[in-house]
C-alpha positions as CSV (number, residue, x, y, z in Angstrom):
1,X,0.0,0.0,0.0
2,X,2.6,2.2,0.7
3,X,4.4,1.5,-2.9
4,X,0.7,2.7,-4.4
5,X,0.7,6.0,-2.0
6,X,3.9,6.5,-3.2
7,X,3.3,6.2,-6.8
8,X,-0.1,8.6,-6.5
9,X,2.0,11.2,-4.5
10,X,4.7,11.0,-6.9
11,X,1.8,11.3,-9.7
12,X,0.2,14.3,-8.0
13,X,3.7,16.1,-8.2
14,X,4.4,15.6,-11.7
15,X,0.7,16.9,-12.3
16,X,1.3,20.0,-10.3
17,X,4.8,20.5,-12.1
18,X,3.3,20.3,-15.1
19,X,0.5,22.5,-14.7
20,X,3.1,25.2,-13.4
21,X,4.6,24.8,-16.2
22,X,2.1,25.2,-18.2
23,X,1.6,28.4,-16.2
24,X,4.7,29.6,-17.1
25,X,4.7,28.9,-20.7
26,X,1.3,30.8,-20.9
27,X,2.9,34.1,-19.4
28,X,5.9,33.7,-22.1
29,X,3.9,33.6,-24.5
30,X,2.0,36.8,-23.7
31,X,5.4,38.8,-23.3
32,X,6.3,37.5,-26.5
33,X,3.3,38.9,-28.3
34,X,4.7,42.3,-27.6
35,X,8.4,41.3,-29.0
36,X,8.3,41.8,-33.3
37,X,10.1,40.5,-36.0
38,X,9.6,37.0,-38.0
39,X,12.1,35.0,-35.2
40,X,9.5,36.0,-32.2
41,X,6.8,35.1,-34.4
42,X,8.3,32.1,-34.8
43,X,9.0,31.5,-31.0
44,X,5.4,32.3,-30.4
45,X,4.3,29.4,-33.1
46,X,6.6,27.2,-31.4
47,X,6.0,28.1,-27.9
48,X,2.3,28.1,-28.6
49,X,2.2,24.3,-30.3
50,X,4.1,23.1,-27.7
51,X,1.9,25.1,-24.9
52,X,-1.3,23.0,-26.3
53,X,0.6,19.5,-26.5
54,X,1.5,20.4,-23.0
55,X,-2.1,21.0,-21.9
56,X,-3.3,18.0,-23.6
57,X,-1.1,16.0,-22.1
58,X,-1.6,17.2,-18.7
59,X,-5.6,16.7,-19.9
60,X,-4.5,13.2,-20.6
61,X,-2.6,12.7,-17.2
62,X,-5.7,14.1,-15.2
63,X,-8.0,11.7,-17.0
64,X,-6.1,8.4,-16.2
65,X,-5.4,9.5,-12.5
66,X,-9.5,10.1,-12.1
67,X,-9.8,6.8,-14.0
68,X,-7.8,5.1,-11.6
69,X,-9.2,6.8,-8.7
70,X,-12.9,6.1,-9.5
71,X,-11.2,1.9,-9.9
72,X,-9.6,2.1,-6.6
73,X,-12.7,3.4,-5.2
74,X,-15.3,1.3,-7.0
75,X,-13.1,-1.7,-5.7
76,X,-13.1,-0.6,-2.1
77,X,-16.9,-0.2,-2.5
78,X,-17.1,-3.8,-3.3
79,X,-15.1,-4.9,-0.8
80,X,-16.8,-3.3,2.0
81,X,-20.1,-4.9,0.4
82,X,-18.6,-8.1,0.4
83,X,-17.5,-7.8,4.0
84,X,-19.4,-5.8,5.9
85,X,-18.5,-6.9,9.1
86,X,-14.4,-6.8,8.1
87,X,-14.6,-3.1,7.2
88,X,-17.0,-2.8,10.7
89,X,-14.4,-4.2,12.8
90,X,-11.3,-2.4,10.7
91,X,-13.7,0.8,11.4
92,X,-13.7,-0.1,14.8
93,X,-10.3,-0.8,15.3
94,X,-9.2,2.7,13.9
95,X,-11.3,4.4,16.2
96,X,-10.5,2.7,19.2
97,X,-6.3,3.9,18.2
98,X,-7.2,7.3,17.2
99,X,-9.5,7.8,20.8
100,X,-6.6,6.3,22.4
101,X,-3.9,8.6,20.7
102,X,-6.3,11.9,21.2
103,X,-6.3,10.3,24.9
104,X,-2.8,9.7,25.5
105,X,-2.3,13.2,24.3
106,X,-4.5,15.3,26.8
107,X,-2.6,13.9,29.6
């Protein structure tokens, strides 16, 4: 489990990297349209093709990582319907520790 948190934190990272620079490449490209001449038209073509392969791939990202959040939690749904009464006492269980640590830590 903690190899999968891992992965999904790791995941989340990249997705917030990304977006920054995204960001980024957005506000280049709107001090670029100020600049003239045919070579920053030609960094605005280029910055601007590779600003919306950027943003579809970052659409692309999002998509699998709701995908696989919506499987993760369609399987825990079906797990907990298959046993009840494990997911009761693993309820249970996590609420006796936690009133135990919030206990331990009034003292």
């Amino acid at each position: 489990m903690t190899q999968d948190h891992d992965l999904a934190a790791a995941r989340q990272r990249l997705l917030d990297d990304f977006g920054k620079i995204v960001t980024d490449t957005e506000t280049l490209l709107r001090s670029l349209a100020s600049v003239s001449g045919e070579k920053a038209a030609e960094m605005r073509n280029t910055v601007g093709a590779n600003l919306e392969a950027a943003k579809g791939r970052l659409r692309e990202l999002q998509g699998d990582a709701m995908d696989k959040a919506t499987g993760a939690a369609r399987e825990a749904d079906a797990y907990v319907k298959g046993n009840p009464w494990t997911a009761v006492g693993v309820a249970a269980a996590a609420g006796v520790i936690i009133g135990i640590m919030i206990a331990s830590n009034r003292r």
